[in-house]
LOMITOR-461735 format. One record per residue (C-alpha): residue in one letter; x, y, z. Coordinates in steps of 0.02 Angstrom, whole numbers, plus 32768, in hexadecimal, padded with zeros to 4 digits. Each point is the difference from the previous one (the first is absolute). Layout:
aXYZ...
//
This chain:
xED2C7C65814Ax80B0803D7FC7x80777FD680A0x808D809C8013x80AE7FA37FF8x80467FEA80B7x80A680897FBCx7F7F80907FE3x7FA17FD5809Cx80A980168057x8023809F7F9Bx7F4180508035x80247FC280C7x80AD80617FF4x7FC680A27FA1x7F6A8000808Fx80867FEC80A1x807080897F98x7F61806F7FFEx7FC67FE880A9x80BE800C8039x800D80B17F93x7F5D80328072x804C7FCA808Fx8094805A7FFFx7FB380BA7FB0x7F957FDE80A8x80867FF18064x803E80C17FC1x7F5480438027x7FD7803980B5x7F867F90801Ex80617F5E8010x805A80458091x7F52804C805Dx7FB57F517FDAx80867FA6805Bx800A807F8080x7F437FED800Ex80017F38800Ex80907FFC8081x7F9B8075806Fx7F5C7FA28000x80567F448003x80AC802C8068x7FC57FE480B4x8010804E80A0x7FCF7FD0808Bx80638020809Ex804D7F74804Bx7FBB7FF280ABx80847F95804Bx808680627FC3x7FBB80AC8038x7FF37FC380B5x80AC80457FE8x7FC3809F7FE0x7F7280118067x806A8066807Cx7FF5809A7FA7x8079805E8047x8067803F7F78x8093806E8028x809E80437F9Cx8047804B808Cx80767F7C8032x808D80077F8Dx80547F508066x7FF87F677FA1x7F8A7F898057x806C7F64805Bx80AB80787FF3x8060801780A7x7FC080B28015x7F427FE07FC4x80027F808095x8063807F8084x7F7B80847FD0x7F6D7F63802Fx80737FEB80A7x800680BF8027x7F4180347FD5x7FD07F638069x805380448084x7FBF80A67FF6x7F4C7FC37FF6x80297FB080BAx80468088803Ex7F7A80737FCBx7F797F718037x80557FF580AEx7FF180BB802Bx80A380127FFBx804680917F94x80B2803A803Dx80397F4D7FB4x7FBC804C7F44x80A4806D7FE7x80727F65803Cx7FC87F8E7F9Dx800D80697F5Fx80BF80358022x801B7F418014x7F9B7FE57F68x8074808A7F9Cx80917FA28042x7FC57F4C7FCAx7FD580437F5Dx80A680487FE5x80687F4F803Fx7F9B7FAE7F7Ex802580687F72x80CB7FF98045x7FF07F5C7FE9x7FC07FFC7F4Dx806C80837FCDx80997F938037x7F997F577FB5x801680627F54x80AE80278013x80387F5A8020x7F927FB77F95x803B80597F6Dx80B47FCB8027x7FDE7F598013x7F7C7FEB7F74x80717FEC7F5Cx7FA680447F81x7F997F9E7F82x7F9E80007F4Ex7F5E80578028x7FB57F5F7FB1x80397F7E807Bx7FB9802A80A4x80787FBF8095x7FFB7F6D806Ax7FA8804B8090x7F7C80567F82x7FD87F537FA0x7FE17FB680C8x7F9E809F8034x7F887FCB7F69x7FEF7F538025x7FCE802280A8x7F7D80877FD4x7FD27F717F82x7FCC7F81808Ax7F6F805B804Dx7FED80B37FC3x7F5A800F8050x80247FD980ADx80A380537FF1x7FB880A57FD7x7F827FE08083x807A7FEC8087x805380927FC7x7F6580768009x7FC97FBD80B6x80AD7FDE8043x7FDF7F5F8021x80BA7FB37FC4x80707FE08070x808880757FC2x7F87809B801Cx7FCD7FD280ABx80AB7FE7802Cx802180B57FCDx7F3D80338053x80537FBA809Bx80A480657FF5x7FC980917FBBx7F7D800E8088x807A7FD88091x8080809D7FB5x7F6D8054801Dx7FCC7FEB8091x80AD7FF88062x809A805D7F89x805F80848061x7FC780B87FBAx804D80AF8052x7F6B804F803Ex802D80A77F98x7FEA7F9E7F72x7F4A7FC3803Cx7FCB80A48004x805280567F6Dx7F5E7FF57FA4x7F487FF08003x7FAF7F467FD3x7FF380197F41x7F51801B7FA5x801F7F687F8Bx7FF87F9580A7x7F6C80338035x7FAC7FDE7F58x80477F5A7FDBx7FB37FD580BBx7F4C80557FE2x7FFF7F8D7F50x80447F718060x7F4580158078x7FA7802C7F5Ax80427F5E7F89x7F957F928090x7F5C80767FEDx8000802D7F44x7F927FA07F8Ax802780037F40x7F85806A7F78x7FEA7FEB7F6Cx804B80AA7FE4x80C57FEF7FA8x80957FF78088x807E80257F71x803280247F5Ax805C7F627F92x805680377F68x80487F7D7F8Dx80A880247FA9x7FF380047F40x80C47FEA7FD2x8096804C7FFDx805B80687F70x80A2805C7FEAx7FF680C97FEBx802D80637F71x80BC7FF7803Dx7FF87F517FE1x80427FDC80B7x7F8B802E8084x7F6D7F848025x7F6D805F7FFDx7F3B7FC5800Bx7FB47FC47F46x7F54805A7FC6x7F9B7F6F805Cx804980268098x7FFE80B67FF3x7F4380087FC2x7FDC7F9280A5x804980698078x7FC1809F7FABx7F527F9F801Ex80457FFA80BEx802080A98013x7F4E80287FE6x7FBD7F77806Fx8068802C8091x7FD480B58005x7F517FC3800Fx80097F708074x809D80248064x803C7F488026x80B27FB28008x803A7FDB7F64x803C7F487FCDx80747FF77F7Ex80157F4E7FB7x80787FC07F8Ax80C680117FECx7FE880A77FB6x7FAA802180B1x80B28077801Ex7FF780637F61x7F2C801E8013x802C803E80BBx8083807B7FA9x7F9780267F8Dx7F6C80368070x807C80758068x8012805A7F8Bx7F438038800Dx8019800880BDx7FA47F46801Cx804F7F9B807Dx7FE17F347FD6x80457FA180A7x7FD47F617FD3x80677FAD7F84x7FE37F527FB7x80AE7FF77F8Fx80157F3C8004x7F627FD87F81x802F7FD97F36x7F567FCA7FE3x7F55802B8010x7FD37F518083x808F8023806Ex7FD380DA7FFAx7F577FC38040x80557F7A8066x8084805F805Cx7FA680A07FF8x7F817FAA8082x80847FC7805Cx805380B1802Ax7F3180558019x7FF27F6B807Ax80A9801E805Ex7FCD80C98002x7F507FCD8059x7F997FD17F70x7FA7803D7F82x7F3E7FA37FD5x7FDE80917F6Ax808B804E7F9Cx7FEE80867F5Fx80607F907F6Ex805980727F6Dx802A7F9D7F6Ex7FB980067F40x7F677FA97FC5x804D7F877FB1x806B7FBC80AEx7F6A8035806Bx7F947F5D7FF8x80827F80801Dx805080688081x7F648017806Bx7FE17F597FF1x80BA7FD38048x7FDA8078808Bx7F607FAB8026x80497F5C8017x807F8062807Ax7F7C8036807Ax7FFB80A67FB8x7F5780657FBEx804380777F5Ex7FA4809E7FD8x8044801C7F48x803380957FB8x802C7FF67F4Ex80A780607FC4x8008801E7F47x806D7FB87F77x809D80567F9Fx7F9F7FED7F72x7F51802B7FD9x7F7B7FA77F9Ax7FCF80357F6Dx7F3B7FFC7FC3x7FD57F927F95x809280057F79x807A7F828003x80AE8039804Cx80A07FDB8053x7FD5803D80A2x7F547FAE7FF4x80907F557FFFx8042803080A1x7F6F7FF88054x7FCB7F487FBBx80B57FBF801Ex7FEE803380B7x7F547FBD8000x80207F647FAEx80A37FE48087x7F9C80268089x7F6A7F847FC8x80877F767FEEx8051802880A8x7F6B7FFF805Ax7FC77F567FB3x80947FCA8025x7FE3802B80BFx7F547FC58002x80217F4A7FB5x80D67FDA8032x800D8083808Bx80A580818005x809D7F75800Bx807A808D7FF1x7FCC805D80A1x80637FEF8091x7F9E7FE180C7x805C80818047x808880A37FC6
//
C-alpha cells in the first residue's frame, strides 16, 4: 500500500483546518452563531438565588423616597427624629408632634451649616492635585474600607458603629431638650412625609416579600460624546435600554435603579420624558460590582427580593446570574441592539452580534471558573 509522504499529509491537515476555519468564520457573519450562543448561555448560565445573601433582602420594603444617604449625619438625625415621633405618638401624647419637628428643622439646618463651612475650608486647605493620585486621606479611607467591607457596611446600615450611635445619642438628646420659641412650634402643621415614613416604619416589621418585582434595574451601556463633539451624551446601548425602561415603567410603576457611571446622564435622559429615576448607582465600571453595589443601595432603601432587569440579550445571562449570587431574583426584560440581525446572509451587522456574543461567553466563563478579580467589595 503506497504510504502519502509525511509533507503532503501536513499540506491535506492544513487545507482541512483552512476549510473548517473559512466555515467557521462565514458562520460567525450569519445570525445564527449569535442566537446559538445566546441560546447555550441561557440554558447552561445559572441562576439560582442565593439564599444567604437575600436574607438581606427579605425585608422588602423598598422605598425611593428618602433622598439621605444611608450612615450620613442627616440620614441618622432623620432615624433620631422619626424615633422620636413614633414615642410621642405611642405615648398619647400629641402637642409634643409640632416641637419636635421645629427642633428637627433646626438640627437639620446646623448640620448642613456645618458641611457647608467643612467645604469651604476644605477647599482652602486641600491643595489641589492630579485627578490620578488620590490624596493621603483617600488612599487611608480605602484601606480601611479594605479591612472588613462586610461588617463595615453592616454597621453602617444598623447603626451599630460607634461613631453613629454617638451621633443617635446626640441627635436624640437636641431633640428632646433644644430651646424652640413656641411661635415657631406652631408655624406649621406636622408634615405628610412624616407621617408616611412612620406608617412604613410599622409596615417594614409586618410586610412579607412576593415574588412580584419591587423595582426596575437598568444597566448602563456606555457613554459617548454628542454631535458637538463636547457634551457626554448616552451611546445607542444605553439609549435602546432606557427606551426599553420607559415602556416597563409605564406598566409596572416601580422606582427606577439606574446602575452604572452613566447612572447621571440615563437620569437626564429619562427627564426628559417626564420619568423620575431616584436611585442612582454611579460608582459601578463593571457588570460584578453594578450587580454588587446595586444590591447594596436596594438593601440600604429597604430591599428589594424581585427586581425587573433591562439590559440586551447578550449581557442578560451573566448579569442575572451576578444578581443571583447578590440575593437578588431578576425578571429579565430584553432591550434590543443598535444593530439588527440579518437572516440568513452573511453581514457586518450579523458580526456585531457574534463579537458581543463571543465577549460575553468569555466573560462569563471567566466568572464561572476565576471569579470577577477586578470588582471592588464596596463603592
Amino acid at each position: 500500500m503506497h504510504k502519502t509522504h509525511w509533507m503532503v499529509r501536513l499540506v491535506q491537515i492544513a487545507a482541512v483546518l483552512f476549510v473548517l476555519l473559512g466555515c467557521l468564520m462565514i458562520f460567525i457573519y450569519t445570525p445564527f452563531y449569535s442566537k446559538l450562543i445566546v441560546k447555550s448561555l441561557n440554558y447552561f448560565v445559572p441562576v439560582e438565588v442565593n439564599q444567604l445573601a437575600a436574607q438581606s433582602q427579605k425585608l422588602g420594603a423598598l422605598s425611593d423616597d428618602d433622598n439621605y444617604e444611608p450612615g450620613s449625619d442627616l440620614w441618622i438625625a432623620r432615624q433620631a427624629y422619626l424615633k422620636l415621633m413614633e414615642q410621642a405618638i405611642q405615648s398619647d401624647e400629641p402637642q409634643d408632634l409640632t416641637l419636635i419637628q421645629a427642633r428637627y428643622k433646626a438640627l437639620q439646618q446646623l448640620i448642613e451649616e456645618e458641611h457647608e463651612k467643612e467645604k469651604n475650608d476644605s477647599q482652602k486647605d486641600i491643595p489641589k492635585v492630579p485627578l490620578l493620585n488620590p490624596s493621603a486621606s483617600e488612599a487611608a479611607s480605602s484601606e480601611a474600607l479594605a479591612e472588613n467591607p462586610a461588617q463595615k457596611m453592616k454597621e453602617l446600615l444598623e447603626l451599630n458603629s460607634a461613631e453613629n450611635k454617638g451621633l443617635m445619642t446626640q441627635y436624640t438628646e437636641f431633640l428632646k431638650t433644644h430651646e424652640i420659641e413656641q411661635a415657631a412650634s406652631e408655624a406649621e402643621p406636622i408634615d405628610d412625609e412624616t407621617y408616611l415614613d412612620l406608617a412604613k416604619m410599622k409596615d417594614k416589621t409586618l410586610k412579607q416579600p412576593t415574588a412580584e418585582p419591587y423595582a426596575i434595574v437598568v444597566l448602563g451601556g456606555g457613554l459617548t460624546l454628542d454631535k458637538n463633539d463636547k457634551d457626554i451624551v448616552v451611546n445607542d446601548y444605553t439609549r435602546l435600554r432606557l427606551e426599553k425602561t420607559l415602556d416597563v415603567e409605564r406598566a409596572n410603576k416601580l422606582p427606577i435603579v439606574l446602575s452604572g457611571v452613566e447612572a447621571p446622564y440615563m437620569q437626564a435622559w429619562l427627564k426628559q420624558y417626564d420619568v423620575d429615576a431616584k436611585l442612582l448607582e454611579d460608582r459601578s465600571m463593571n457588570t460584578c460590582e453594578n450587580s454588587r453595589f446595586s444590591s447594596l443601595l436596594l438593601q440600604k432603601k429597604g430591599g428589594a427580593p424581585t427586581v425587573i432587569l433591562i439590559t440586551d440579550q447578550y449581557h442578560m445571562p451573566r448579569t442575572r446570574r451576578l444578581f443571583a449570587l447578590n440575593g437578588i431574583e431578576t425578571i429579565p426584560v430584553v432591550a434590543p441592539m443598535p444593530t439588527t440581525l440579518t437572516t440568513w446572509r452573511p453581514s457586518e451587522k450579523n458580526y456585531d452580534h457574534s463579537r458581543r456574543a463571543n465577549y460575553e461567553l468569555l466573560a462569563t466563563l471567566r466568572d464561572v471558573w476565576f471569579g470577577s478579580s477586578d470588582c471592588r467589595e464596596v463603592p
